[in-house]
C-alpha positions in Angstrom: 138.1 -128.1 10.3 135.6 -130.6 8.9 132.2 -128.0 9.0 131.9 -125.9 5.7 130.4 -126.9 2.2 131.7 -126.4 -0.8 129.5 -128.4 -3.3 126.7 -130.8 -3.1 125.1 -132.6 -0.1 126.2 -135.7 2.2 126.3 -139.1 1.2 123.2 -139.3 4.0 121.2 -137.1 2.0 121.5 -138.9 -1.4 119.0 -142.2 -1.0 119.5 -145.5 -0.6 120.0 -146.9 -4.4 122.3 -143.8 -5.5 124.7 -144.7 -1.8 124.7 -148.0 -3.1 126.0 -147.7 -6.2 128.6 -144.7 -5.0 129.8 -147.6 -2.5 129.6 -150.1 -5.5 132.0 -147.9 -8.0 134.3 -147.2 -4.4 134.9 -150.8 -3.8 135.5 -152.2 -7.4 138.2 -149.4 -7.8 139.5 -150.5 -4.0 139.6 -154.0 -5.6 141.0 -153.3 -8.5 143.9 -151.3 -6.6 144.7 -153.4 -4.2 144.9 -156.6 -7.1 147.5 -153.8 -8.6 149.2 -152.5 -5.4 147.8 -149.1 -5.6 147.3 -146.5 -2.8 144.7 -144.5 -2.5 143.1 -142.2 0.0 138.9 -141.9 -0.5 136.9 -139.9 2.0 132.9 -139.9 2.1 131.4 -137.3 3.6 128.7 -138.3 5.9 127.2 -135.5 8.7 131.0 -133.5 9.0 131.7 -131.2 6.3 134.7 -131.3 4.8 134.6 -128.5 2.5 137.1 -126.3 4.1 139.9 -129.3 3.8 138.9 -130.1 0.1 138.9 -126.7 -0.8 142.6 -126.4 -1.7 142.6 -129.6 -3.9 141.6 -129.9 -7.5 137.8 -129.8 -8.0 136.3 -131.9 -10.6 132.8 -131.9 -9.8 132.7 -135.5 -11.3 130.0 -138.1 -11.3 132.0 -141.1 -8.1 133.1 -143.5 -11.1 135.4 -146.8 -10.6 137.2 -145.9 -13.8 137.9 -142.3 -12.6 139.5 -143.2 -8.9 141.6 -146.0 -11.1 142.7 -142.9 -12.9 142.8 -140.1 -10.6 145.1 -143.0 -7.9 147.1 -144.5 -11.5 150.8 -144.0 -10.6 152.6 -140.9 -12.9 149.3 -138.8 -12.8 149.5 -135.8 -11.3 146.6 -136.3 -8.8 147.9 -139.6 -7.7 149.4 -138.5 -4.5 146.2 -136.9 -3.2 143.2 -137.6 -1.9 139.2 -137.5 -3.2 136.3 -136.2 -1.4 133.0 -138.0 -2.2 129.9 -136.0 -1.4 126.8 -137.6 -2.2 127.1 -139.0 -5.9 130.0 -136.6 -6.7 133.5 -136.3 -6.4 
């Protein structure tokens, strides 16, 4: 567990200004969820893979947006009990 790939590369391997605005999006959603009471579960990759575990969830292939973790975590979705995978600047 934790070694394959499945898309992209590791959040180490993406430069300093596109980690900082990944982190950015990540902890206005967080805010934004926690003002609302909302759950979510939101791993970055780093050096582990985690292809093999993500594998059997939903890919979107998705540019890491605020917006889109508001609405992937929004309670009634279908996603919202899962988790996302961010590897480098996608998700």
């Amino acid at each position: 567990m934790g070694r394959g790939r499945l898309f992209g590369t590791p959040m180490s391997a993406i430069g300093f200004e596109q980690t900082r605005r990944v982190l950015a999006e990540v902890c206005r959603a967080a805010e934004t969820m926690s003002g609302e009471y909302m759950g979510s579960l939101i791993v970055l990759e780093r050096e582990t893979g985690v292809g093999d575990v993500a594998e059997s969830g939903v890919k979107l292939d998705a540019r890491v947006s605020g917006e889109l973790l508001l609405t992937i975590f929004a309670v009634h979705t279908p996603l919202h009990d899962g988790a996302v995978v961010i590897r480098g600047n996608r998700m």
